[in-house]
C-alpha positions in Angstrom: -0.7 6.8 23.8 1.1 3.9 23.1 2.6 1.7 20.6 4.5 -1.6 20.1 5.9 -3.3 17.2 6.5 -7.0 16.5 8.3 -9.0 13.9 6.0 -11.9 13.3 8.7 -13.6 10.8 11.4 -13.2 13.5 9.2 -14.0 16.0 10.9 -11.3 18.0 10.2 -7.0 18.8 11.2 -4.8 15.6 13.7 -2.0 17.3 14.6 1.1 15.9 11.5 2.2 14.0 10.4 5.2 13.8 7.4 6.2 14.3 5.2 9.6 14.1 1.3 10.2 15.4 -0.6 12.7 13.4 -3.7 14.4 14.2 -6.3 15.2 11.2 -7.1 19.2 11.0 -10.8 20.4 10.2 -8.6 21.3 6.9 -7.7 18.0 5.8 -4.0 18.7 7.0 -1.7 16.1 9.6 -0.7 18.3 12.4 2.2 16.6 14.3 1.3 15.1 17.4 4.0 12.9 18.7 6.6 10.6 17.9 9.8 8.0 18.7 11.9 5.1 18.5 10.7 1.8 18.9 13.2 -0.1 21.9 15.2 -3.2 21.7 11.3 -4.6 23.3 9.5 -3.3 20.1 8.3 -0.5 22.6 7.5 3.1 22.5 5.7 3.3 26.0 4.9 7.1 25.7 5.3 8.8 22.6 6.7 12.2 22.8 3.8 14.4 22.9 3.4 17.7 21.2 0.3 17.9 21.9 -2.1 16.2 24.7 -4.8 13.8 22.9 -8.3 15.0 22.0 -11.2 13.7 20.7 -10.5 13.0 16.6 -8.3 11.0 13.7 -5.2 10.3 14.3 -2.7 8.7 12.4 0.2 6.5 13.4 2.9 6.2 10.8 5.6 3.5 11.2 9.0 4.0 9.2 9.7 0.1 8.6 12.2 0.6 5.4 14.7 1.3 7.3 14.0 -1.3 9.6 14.1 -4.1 6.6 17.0 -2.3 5.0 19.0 -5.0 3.2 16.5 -7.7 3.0 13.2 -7.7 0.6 10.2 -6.0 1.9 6.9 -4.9 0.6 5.8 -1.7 3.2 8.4 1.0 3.1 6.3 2.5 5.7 2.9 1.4 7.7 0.2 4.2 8.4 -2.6 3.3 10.5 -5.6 5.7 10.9 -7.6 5.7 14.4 -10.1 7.3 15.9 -10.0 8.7 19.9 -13.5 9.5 21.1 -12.2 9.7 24.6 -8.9 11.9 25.0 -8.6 10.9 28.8 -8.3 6.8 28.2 -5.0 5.3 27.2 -4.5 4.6 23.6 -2.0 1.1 22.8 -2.1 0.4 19.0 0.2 -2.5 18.2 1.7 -3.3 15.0 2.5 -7.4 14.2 5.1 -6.8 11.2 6.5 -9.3 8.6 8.1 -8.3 5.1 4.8 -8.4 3.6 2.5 -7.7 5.6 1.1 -6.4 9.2 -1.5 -6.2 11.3 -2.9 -3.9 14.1 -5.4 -4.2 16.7 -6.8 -1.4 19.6 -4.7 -3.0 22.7 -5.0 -2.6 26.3 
């Protein structure tokens, strides 16, 4: 599992955000799955694991008001909602970020 953010208005990465991936419970709960810092590159290459993927919803969540801090925004934070139907394949969902608005794709 993988993530990367870009700032489309900056035309640059977005470092320093936060991030957290969720798993749904049968129970309608979030059970914490993983999580880190995006790098100076936008980056999180392997997010810490808690737990090893498995078939289900997950939930990325990306913490981008503290990332705009000090200049208008619209998203305090960015939560994007994905299935995995195959826990052994590798997982990249990107984020393309500006102050109001984003965008995410399944990557490679």
């Amino acid at each position: 599992m993988s993530t990367h953010v870009l700032d489309t208005a900056r035309g640059e990465p977005a470092g320093g955000i936060h991030v957290v991936l969720e798993r749904a419970s049968g129970d309608g709960r979030w059970i914490l799955a993983g999580q880190g810092v995006t790098d100076a590159n936008g980056r999180v290459p392997k997010l810490a694991a808690v737990e090893a993927l498995q078939p289900g919803t997950y939930r990325l969540t990306f913490y981008t008001g503290d990332y705009f801090e000090g200049r208008p925004h619209f998203h305090p934070e960015v939560a994007v909602q994905f299935l995995v139907d195959d826990a052994s394949a590798h997982y990249h969902v990107p984020l393309l970020l500006s102050p109001y608005g984003y965008t995410t794709y399944r990557g490679s």
